[in-house]
C-alpha positions in Angstrom: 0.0 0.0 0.0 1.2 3.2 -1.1 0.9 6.7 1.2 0.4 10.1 -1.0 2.2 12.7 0.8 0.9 15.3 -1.3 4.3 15.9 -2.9 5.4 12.0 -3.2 3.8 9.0 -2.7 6.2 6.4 0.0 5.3 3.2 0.8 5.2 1.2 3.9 9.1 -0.1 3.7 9.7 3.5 3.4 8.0 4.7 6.3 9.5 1.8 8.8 12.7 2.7 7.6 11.8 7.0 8.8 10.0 6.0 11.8 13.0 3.7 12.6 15.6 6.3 12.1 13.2 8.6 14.2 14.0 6.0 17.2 17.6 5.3 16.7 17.8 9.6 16.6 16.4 9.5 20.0 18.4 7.1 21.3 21.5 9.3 20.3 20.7 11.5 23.1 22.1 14.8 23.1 25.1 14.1 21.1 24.2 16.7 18.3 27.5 15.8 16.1 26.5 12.1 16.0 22.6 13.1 15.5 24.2 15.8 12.8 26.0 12.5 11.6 23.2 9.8 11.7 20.2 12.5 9.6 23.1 12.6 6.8 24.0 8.6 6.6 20.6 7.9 6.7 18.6 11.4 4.2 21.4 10.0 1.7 19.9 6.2 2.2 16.4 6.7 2.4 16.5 9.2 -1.2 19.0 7.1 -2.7 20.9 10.1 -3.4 25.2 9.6 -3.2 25.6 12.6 -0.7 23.8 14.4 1.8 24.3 17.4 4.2 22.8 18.7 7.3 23.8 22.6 7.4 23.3 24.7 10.9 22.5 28.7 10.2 25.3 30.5 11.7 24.7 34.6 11.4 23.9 35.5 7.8 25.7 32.2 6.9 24.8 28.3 6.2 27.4 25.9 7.9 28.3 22.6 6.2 28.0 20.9 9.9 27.9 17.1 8.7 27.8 15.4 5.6 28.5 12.0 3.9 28.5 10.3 0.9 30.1 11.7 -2.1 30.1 15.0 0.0 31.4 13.7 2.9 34.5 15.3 3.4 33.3 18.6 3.1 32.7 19.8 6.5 32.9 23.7 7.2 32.0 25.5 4.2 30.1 28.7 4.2 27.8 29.9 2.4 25.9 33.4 2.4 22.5 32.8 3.5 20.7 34.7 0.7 22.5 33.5 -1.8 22.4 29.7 -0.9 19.2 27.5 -1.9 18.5 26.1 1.8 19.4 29.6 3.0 16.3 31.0 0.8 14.6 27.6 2.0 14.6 28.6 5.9 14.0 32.5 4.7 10.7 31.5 3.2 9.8 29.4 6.3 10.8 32.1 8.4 8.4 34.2 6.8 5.3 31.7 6.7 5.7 31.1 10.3 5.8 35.1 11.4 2.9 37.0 10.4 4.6 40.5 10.9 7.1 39.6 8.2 4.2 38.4 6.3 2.3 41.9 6.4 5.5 43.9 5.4 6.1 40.9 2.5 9.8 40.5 3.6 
C-alpha cells in the first residue's frame, strides 16, 4: 500500500525505515554531532541520493555541519545565506511562520 504525501507517494518499507531512524535519533541523546552525523547517513539512504548534508544557520551564513556520501569530506564550508538554496529555504519558512514579516512581504 502506497501513502500520498501530497508531494510523493512512499510506501510502507519507506516509512518503517523514517519512523526507525526517528527512534535510533532518539536514542542518540544529546550528542548533536552524531545526531548531525546519523540524519546525513541515513537522508542519503532513504533518497537514494550519493551525498547528503545537514547545514546549521550560523549569522547570515549556512554551515556545512555534517555530511557524507560523495560530499562527505566537506565539512565547514560557508555559504551566504541569501545566496544559498537552503538559505532561501529557511528564509521562506521564516516568513510563513511570522505574520509580521508576512504583512510587510519580507
Amino acid at each position: 500500500m502506497k501513502i500520498s504525501t501530497g508531494v510523493s507517494t512512499l510506501d510502507n518499507a519507506t516509512l518503517l525505515e523514517i519512523i526507525r531512524a526517528q527512534s535510533d535519533i532518539a536514542k542518540l541523546g544529546l550528542d548533536l554531532g552524531g545526531v548531525m552525523a546519523f540524519v546525513a547517513q541515513r537522508a542519503e539512504e532513504l533518497t537514494g541520493a550519493q551525498g547528503a548534508v545537514v547545514e546549521l544557520a550560523e549569522g547570515h551564513e549556512m554551515v556545512y555541519r555534517a555530511a557524507s556520501g560523495s560530499v562527505g569530506n566537506m565539512l565547514g564550508p560557508r555559504l551566504a545565506r541569501e545566496t544559498s538554496l537552503s538559505g532561501l529555504f529557511r528564509a521562506v519558512c521564516e516568513q510563513r511562520r511570522n505574520p509580521a514579516l508576512r504583512r510587510l512581504g519580507k
